[in-house]
C-alpha positions in Angstrom: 111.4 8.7 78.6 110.8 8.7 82.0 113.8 7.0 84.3 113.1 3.1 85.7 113.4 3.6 89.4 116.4 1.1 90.9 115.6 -1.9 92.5 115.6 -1.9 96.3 118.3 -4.2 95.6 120.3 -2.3 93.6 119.8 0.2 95.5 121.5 -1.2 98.6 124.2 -2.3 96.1 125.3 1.2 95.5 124.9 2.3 98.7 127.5 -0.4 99.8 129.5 0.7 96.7 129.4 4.3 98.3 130.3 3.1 101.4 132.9 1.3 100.1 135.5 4.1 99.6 135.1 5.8 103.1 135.4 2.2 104.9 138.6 1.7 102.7 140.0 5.0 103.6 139.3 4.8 107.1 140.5 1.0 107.1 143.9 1.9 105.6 145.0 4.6 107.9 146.0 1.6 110.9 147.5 -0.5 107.8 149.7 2.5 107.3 150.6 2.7 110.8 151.6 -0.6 111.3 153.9 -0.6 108.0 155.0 2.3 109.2 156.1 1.2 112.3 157.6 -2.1 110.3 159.7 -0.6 108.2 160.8 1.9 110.5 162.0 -0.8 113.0 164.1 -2.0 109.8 166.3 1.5 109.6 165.6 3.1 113.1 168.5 0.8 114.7 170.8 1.2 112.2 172.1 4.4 113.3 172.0 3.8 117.1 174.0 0.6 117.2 177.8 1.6 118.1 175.9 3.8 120.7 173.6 0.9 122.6 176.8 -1.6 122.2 178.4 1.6 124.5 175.7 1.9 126.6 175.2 -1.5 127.3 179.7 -2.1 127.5 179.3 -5.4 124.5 180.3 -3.9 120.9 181.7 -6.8 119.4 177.7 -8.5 120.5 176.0 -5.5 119.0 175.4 -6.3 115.7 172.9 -9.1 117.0 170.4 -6.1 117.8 169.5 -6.4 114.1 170.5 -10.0 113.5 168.5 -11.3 115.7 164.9 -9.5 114.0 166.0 -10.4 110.9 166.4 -13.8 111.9 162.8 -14.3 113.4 160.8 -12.4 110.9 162.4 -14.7 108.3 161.1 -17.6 109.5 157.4 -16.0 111.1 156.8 -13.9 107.7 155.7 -17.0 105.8 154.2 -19.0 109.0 152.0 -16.1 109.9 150.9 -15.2 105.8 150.4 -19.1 105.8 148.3 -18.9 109.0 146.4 -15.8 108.1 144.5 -17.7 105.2 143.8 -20.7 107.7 143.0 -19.0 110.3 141.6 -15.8 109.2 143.9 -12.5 108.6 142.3 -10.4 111.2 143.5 -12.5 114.5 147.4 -13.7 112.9 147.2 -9.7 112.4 146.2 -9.0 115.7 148.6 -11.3 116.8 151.8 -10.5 115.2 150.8 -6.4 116.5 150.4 -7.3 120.0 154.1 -9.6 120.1 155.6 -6.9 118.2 154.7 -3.8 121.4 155.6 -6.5 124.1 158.6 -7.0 122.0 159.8 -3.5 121.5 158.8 -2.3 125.2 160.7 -5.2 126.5 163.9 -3.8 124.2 163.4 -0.5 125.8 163.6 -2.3 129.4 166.4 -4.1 128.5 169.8 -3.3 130.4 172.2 -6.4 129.0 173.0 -6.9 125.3 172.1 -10.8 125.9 168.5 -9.5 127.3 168.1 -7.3 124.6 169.0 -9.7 121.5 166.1 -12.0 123.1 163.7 -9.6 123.4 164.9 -8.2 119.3 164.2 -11.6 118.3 160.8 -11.7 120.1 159.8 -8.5 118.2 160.8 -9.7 114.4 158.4 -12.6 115.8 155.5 -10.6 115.6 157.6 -8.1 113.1 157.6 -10.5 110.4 153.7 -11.3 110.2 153.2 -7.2 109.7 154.3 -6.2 106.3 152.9 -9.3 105.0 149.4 -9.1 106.1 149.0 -5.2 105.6 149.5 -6.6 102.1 147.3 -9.3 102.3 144.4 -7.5 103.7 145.1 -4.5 101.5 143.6 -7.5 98.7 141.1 -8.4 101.1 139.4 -5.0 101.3 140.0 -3.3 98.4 138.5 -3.9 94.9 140.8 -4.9 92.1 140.9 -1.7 90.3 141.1 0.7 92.9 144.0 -1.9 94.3 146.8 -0.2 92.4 146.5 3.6 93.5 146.2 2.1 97.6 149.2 -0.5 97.0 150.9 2.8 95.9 150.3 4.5 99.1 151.4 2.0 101.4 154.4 2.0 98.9 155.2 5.8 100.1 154.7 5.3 104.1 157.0 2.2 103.6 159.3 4.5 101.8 159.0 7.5 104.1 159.5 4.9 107.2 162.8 3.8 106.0 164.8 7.1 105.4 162.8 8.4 108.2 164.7 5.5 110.2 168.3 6.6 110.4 167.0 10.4 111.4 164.9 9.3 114.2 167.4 6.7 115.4 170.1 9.3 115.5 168.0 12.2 117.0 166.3 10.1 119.6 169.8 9.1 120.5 171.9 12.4 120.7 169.0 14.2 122.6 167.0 11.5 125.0 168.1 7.7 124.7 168.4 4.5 122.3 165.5 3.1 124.3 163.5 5.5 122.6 163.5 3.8 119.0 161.7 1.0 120.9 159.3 3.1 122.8 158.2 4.9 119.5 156.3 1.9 118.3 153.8 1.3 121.5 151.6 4.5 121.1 151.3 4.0 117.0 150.7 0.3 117.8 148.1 0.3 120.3 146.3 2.8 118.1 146.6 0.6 114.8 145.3 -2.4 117.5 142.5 -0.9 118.6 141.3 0.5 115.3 142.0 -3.1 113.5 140.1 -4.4 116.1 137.0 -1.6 115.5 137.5 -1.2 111.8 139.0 -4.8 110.0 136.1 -7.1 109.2 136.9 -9.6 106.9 135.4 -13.0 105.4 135.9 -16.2 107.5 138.2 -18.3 105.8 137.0 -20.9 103.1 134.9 -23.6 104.9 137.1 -26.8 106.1 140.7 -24.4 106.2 140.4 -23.9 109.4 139.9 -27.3 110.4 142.5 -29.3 112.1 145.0 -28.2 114.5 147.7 -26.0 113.8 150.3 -28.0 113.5 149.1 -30.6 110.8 148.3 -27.0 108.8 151.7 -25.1 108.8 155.3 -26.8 107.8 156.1 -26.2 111.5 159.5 -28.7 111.5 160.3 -26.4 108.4 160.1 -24.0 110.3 161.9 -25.3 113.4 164.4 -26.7 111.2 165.1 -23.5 109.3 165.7 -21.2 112.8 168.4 -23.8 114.1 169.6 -24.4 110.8 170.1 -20.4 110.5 171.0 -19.7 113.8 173.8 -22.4 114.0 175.6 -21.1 111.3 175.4 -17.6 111.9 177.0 -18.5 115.4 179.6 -20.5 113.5 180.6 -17.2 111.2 180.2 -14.6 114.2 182.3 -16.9 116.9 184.4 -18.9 114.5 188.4 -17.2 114.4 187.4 -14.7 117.2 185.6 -15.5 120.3 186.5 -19.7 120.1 189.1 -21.6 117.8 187.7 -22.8 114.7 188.9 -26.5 115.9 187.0 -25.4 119.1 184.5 -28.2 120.4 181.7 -25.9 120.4 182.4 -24.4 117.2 182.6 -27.9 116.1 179.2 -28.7 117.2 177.9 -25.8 115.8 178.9 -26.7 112.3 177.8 -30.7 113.1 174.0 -28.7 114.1 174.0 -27.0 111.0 174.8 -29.8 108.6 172.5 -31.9 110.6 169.6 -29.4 110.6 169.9 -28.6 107.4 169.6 -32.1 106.3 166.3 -32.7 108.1 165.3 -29.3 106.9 165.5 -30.5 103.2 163.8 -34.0 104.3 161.2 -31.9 106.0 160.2 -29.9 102.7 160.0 -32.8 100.7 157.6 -34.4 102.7 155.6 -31.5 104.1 151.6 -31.1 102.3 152.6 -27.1 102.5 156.6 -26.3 102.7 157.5 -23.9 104.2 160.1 -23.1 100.8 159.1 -25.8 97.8 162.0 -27.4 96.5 161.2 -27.8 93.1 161.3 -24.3 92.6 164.9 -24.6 92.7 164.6 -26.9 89.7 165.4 -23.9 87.7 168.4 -22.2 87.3 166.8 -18.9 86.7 165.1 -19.3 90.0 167.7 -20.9 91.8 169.7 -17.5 90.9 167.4 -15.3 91.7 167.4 -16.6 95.6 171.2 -16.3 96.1 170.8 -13.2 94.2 168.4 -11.7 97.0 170.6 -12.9 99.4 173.8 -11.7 98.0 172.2 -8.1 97.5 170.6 -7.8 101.0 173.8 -8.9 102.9 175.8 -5.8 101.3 173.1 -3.5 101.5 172.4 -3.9 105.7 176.3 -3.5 105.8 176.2 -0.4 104.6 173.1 0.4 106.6 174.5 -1.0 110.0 178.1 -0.1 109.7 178.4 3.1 107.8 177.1 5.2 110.2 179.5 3.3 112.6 182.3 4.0 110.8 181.1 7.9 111.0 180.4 7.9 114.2 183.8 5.9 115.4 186.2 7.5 113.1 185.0 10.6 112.0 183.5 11.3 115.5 180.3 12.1 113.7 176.7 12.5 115.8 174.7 9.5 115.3 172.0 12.1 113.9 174.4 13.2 111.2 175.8 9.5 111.0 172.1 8.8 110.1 171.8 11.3 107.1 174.2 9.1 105.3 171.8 6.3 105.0 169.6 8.4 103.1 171.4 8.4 99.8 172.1 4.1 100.3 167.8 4.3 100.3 167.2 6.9 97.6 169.8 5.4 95.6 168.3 2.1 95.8 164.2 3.4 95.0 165.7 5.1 92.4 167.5 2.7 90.3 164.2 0.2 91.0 162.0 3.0 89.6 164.3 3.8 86.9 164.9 -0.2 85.9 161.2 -1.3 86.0 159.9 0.9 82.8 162.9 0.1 81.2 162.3 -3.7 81.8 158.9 -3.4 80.8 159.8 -1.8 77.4 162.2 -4.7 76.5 161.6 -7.5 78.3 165.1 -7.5 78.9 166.4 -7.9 82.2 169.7 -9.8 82.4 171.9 -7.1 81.9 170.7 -5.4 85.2 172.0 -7.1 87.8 175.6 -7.4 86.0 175.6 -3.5 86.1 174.4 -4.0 89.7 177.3 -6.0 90.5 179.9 -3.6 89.2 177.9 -0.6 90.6 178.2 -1.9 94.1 181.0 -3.6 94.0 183.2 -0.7 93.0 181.3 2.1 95.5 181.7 -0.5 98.4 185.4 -1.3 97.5 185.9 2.4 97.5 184.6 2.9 100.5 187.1 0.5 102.3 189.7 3.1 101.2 187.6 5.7 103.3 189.4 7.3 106.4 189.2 10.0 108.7 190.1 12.6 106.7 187.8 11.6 103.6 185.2 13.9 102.8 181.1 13.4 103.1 180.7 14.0 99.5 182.8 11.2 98.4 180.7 8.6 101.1 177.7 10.2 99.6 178.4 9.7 96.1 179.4 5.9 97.0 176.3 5.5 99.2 174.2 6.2 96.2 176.0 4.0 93.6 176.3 1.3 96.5 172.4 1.2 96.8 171.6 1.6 93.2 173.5 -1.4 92.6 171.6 -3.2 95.2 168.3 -1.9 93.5 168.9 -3.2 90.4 169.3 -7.0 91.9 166.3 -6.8 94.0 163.9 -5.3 91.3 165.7 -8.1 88.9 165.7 -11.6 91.2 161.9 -10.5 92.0 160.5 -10.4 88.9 163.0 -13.1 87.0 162.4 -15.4 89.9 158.5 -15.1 89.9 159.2 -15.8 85.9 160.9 -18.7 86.6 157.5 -19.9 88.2 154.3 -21.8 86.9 151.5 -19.4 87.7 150.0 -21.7 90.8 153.0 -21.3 92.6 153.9 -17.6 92.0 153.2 -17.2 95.6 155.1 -19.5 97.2 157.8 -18.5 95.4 157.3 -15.0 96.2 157.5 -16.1 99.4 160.5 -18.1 98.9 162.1 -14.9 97.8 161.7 -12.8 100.5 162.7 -15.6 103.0 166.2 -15.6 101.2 165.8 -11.8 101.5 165.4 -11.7 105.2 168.0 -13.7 106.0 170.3 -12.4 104.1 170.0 -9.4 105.9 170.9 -11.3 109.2 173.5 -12.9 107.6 175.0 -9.9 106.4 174.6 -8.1 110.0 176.4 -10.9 111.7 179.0 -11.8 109.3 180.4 -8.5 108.4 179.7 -8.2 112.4 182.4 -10.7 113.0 184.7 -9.8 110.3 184.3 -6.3 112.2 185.3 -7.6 116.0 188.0 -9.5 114.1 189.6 -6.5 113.0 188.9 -4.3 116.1 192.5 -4.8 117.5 194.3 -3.4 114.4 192.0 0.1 114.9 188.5 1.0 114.3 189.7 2.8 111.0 191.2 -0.6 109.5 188.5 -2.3 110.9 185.8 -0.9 109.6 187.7 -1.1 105.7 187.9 -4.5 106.3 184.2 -5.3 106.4 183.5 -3.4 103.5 186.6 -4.7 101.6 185.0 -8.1 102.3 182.1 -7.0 100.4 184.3 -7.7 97.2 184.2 -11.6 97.1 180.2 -11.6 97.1 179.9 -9.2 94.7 182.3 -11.1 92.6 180.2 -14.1 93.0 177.1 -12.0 92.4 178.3 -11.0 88.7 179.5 -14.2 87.8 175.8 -16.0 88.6 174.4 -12.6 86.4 176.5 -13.4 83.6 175.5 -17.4 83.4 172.1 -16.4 84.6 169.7 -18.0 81.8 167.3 -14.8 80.3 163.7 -16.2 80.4 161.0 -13.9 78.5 159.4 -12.2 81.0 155.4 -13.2 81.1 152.7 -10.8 80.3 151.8 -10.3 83.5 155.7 -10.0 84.9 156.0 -7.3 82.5 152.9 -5.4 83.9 154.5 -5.9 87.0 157.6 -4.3 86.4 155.3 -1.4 84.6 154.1 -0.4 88.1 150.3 -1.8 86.5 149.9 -5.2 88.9 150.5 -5.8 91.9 153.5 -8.5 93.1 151.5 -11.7 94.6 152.4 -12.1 98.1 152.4 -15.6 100.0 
C-alpha cells in the first residue's frame, strides 16, 4: 500500500517539532550561564570574606557581604517569579540580569565595607529573580517529557557552580584580588544578556494579567514590610551586646521596628489579593514545621560555609584556596545525603525519621567542630564537614517535600515559594548572627572565637530535633512521591 503523503500542515508541524530540540539546546546554553553565575555568587564569597574584611580594615562588618544578598534575593525571588507571569518572563529576566552585572561591578569598585554591603544587596536584587526564572522558562520552552532530562542539567551546572565557588574565591584571591569574584560574573552575564535577548521568545502573558499597574499586581507592602521587618532584627542580633547596649536607645528602636513591622506585615498578608507568603498555609502543623525547619537547616549550613574557611585561614594560617577545599565535603556531603534520601523516601513514603537523623548528624559534627584548634588535623574537619552537610541535606530534601504535602494542590506553588523565602533568609540570618556571636568573642582569641559560633550551633539543632520528633507524618501524595523519585519536577512560584 502506497504511503498517504502528510498534510502541508502536518508537515510544518514536524518541522517545528524538529526544530524544536536545536532551539531548546541552543536556548538553554544562556539559562546555564546565568545559574551558573547564580549559584556561584552563593559559594564564591565564602572563602574570601576574612580576606576583604582585611582589605577593606572592618572584620567584625564582614559577614554583611553575604547577609546582605541573602537578604535582598529573599524578598525579590518571589516579587520577580510573581512579576514574570504578569509581566512576561523574558523582560523580569532581562531585568534581574542587568541589576545583577551593575551590582557585582559596583562590588568590584567598592573600597569601604559600608559601600560594598549596598552594592551586595543591590546584586541579590537582581540575584534573586535568576534561579527562579531559569526555572520558570526552562517550563516555558521545553515540552513536558523532555522537561526532566533538561531540569537535570541545570541540576549539574547548579551543582558544579557551588563547589566550584570556594575554589575560585580562594584562587582569585591568593593570586590577583577579591574584586575578582565580582568581576567574573560581567563577561558570562553580558553574554547570557545578549543571547536571552536573541534567542528567548516566549508567549505574551494571559490576556488581562498584565493589566493594571504594578503595584495593585504584586504584595508590594509585603514586600516592604518583610525587608524592614528582616533587616531590623538582624541589626538587633548583629549590634545587640557588642557594638550598643542591649538597653541602648537605638537597639531599642530597632526591636520597637521589628515588632511594629512585623505586625503590619501579617495585616498586610491577610488582606493582600496575592501575598507575598499566604498565611493559611501555616494552618498546618506539618507546614508550619517544615518553614522553621528550612530556616533552622540553612542558618547552620552558611556557618559552616562562611566561617569554616575563616577559622582555617585565621587559626591554622591556611591559604584561602586551600581554606576553600574544605567547603567541598559541607556540598558533597549535603547532594549526597539528598540523593541518597529521596529513593528511599519514595520507596516508603516515610519521611519523618530523616530530619531527626539530620538533627543528630549535624548537631554532633558541628559541636565537634567547636572543639577544633590549631593543631587539629584536616581529616578530622573533613570528616565533620561531611556529616555537618549531610545532616543539613536530609532537612532540606525533607521540609520541601513534607511541606509541599502539607498543601492543597492550587497552592503548591505558593507554598513552594514560601519555602524558599524561609530558606533565603535563613541563610542571612545565619551569616549575621553567628557573625555577631563571632565579633562577640573576638577579644578572647580568634581560636575561642570561632568555637563559639559553631558551639552556638547546638541550641538550634536542639530545637530542630525536638520539632522532628512532634512533627505530624502526613502520607506523602502521589505526585510528592514521584518527586522525591527524581520523576517530576518541584513546582516553583
Amino acid at each position: 500500500m502506497a504511503a498517504v503523503p502528510a498534510s502541508d500542515s502536518q508537515q510544518r508541524e514536524h518541522s517545528q517539532q524538529d526544530r524544536r530540540p536545536r532551539v531548546t539546546a541552543g536556548l538553554m546554553v544562556p539559562l546555564m550561564l546565568v545559574l551558573f553565575i547564580a549559584n556561584l555568587d552563593a559559594t564564591v564569597v565564602s572563602t574570601a570574606i576574612a580576606a576583604i574584611g582585611r582589605s577593606l580594615h572592618d572584620a567584625a562588618g564582614a559577614p554583611w557581604i553575604a547577609t546582605a544578598y541573602l537578604l535582598t534575593s529573599a524578598v525579590t525571588t518571589l516579587v520577580l517569579g510573581k512579576l514574570g507571569d504578569i509581566y512576561g518572563r523574558k523582560p523580569v529576566f532581562q531585568f534581574s540580569i542587568a541589576v545583577f552585572l551593575i551590582g557585582s561591578a559596583a562590588c568590584g569598585l567598592a573600597h569601604s565595607m559600608l559601600w560594598l554591603v549596598l552594592f551586595r544587596g543591590l546584586q541579590g536584587i537582581g540575584g534573586g529573580g535568576l534561579n527562579s526564572l531559569v526555572m520558570a522558562i526552562t517550563g516555558d520552552v521545553v515540552p513536558a517529557r523532555q522537561r526532566s532530562k533538561y531540569q537535570s542539567a541545570l541540576g549539574v551546572v547548579a551543582t558544579v557552580a557551588l563547589i566550584a565557588g570556594p575554589l575560585l574565591g580562594g584562587l582569585f584571591t591568593d593570586d590577583l584580588s577579591w574584586r575578582w569574584i565580582f568581576y567574573l560574573n560581567i563577561p558570562v552575564g553580558i553574554a547570557a544578556l545578549v543571547a536571552v535577548a536573541a534567542f528567548l521568545h516566549l508567549p505574551a502573558p494571559a490576556a488581562g494579567r498584565a493589566a493594571g499597574p504594578v503595584w495593585r499586581r504584586i504584595d508590594g507592602a509585603g514586600a516592604l514590610l518583610a525587608t524592614v521587618f528582616t533587616t531590623a532584627l538582624l541589626l538587633v542580633v548583629t549590634w545587640g551586646g557588642t557594638s550598643y547596649r542591649w538597653d541602648s536607645p537605638l537597639i531599642l528602636a530597632l526591636i520597637t521596628v521589628s515588632a511594629l513591622s512585623l505586625a503590619g506585615y501579617l495585616a498586610a498578608e491577610r488582606r493582600a489579593a496575592e501575598p507575598l507568603t499566604p498565611l493559611p498555609l501555616f494552618r498546618s502543623p506539618v507546614f508550619a514545621i517544615s518553614a522553621v525547619q528550612f530556616l533552622l537547616a540553612t542558618m547552620v549550613l552558611f556557618v559552616g560555609m562562611l566561617y569554616i574557611p575563616g577559622f582555617l585561614q585565621a587559626v591554622q594560617h591556611k591559604s584561602p584556596f586551600t581554606a576553600g577545599l574544605y567547603v567541598i565535603p559541607l556540598l558533597v556531603g549535603l547532594v549526597a545525603a539528598t540523593a541518597v534520601a529521596g529513593p528511599l523516601i519514595a520507596k516508603t513514603g516515610r519521611y519523618k525519621r530523616y530530619p531527626v537523623i539530620g538533627a543528630v548528624l549535624t548537631g554532633a559534627s558541628m559541636g565537634a567542630l567547636s572543639f577544633a584548634g590549631a593543631g587539629t588535623p584536616g581529616w578530622a574537619i573533613i570528616i565533620a564537614m561531611i556529616f555537618a552537610g549531610a545532616g543539613v541535606g536530609l532537612f532540606v530534601q525533607v521540609a520541601l517535600l513534607a511541606g509541599q504535602n502539607a498543601a492543597e494542590q492550587r497552592d503548591l506553588g505558593a507554598a513552594t515559594g514560601a519555602l524558599n523565602f524561609f530558606k533565603s533568609v535563613g541563610g542571612a540570618f545565619g551569616a549575621a548572627l553567628f557573625g555577631a556571636v563571632l565579633a562577640h568573642a573576638l577579644p578572647g582569641g580568634s581560636a575561642t572565637a570561632y568555637q563559639a559560633a559553631f558551639a552556638w550551633t547546638a541550641p538550634f539543632m536542639v530545637l530542630a530535633l525536638v520539632l522532628a520528633l512532634i512533627m505530624p507524618e502526613k502520607p506523602l501524595s502521589e505526585e510528592m512521591i514521584e518527586v522525591a523519585a527524581g520523576k517530576a519536577e518541584v513546582p516553583e512560584y
